[in-house]
N, C-alpha and C positions, 0 to 999 in steps of 0.2 A: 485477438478474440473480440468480438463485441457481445453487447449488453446494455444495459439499461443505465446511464450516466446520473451520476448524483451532482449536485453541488458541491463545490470543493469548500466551501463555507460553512454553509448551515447538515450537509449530510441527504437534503432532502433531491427526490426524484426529479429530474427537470423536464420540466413541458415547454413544447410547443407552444408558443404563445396563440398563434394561429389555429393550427389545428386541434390543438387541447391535449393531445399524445406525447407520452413519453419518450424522451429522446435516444435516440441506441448511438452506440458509437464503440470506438474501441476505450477498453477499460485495461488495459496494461497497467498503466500509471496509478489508474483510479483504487485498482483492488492492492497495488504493491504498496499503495499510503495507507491502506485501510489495514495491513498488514503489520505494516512498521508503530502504527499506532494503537492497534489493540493490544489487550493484555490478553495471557493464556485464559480461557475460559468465557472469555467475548463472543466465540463466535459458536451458537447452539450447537450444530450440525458436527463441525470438528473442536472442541474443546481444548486442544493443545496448541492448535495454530496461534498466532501472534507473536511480534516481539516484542511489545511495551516498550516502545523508545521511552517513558517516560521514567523507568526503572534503570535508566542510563544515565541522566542527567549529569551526573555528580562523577563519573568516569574521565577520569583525563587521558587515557589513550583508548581511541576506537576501533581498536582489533577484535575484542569481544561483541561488540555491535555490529561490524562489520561480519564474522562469522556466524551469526544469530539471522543475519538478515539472508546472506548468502544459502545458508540451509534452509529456513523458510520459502525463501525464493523458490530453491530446487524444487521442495517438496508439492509448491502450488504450478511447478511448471512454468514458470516466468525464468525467463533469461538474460541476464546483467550484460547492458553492452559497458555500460559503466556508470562506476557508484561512485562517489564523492563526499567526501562528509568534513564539514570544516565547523568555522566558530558561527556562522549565520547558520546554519542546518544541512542537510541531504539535499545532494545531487545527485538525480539517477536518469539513466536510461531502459529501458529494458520493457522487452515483448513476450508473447506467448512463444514456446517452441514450436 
């Protein structure tokens, strides 16, 4: 799917330096982090969506974050070729259906 690409840093829209416009590209990735990183109530429009990775932290096995994300995922339409989760962070794959 494409859309409109933020910075993976600051959050903000990225522009063309050139042409001064906003950048599209595909956003799989983009919206599947912004997922795993909100909290329920983050997002106006849908208020349930998110899974606060940060409400995890203190978890030593990742079955419960791993299902949290896997349902989320389904529900926005994203498709896990594969997810990863170790002691540096998430590893994933995955595209629109």
């Amino acid at each position: 799917m494409k859309g409109i690409l933020l910075d993976s840093e600051t959050g903000d829209i990225l522009i063309d330096g050139n042409s001064h416009r906003m950048l599209i590209g595909d956003i799989a990735v983009q919206n599947a982090k912004l997922i795993i990183e909100a909290n329920k109530g983050e997002f106006k429009e849908k208020p349930l969506k998110g899974v606060g990775i940060s409400l995890y932290t203190e978890e030593n096995t990742p079955e419960r974050l791993v299902r949290e994300i896997r349902r989320e995922f389904f529900e926005e339409g994203l498709r896990i070729s594969s997810l990863k989760i170790g002691d540096i962070g998430i590893e994933l794959d995955v595209d629109y259906k």
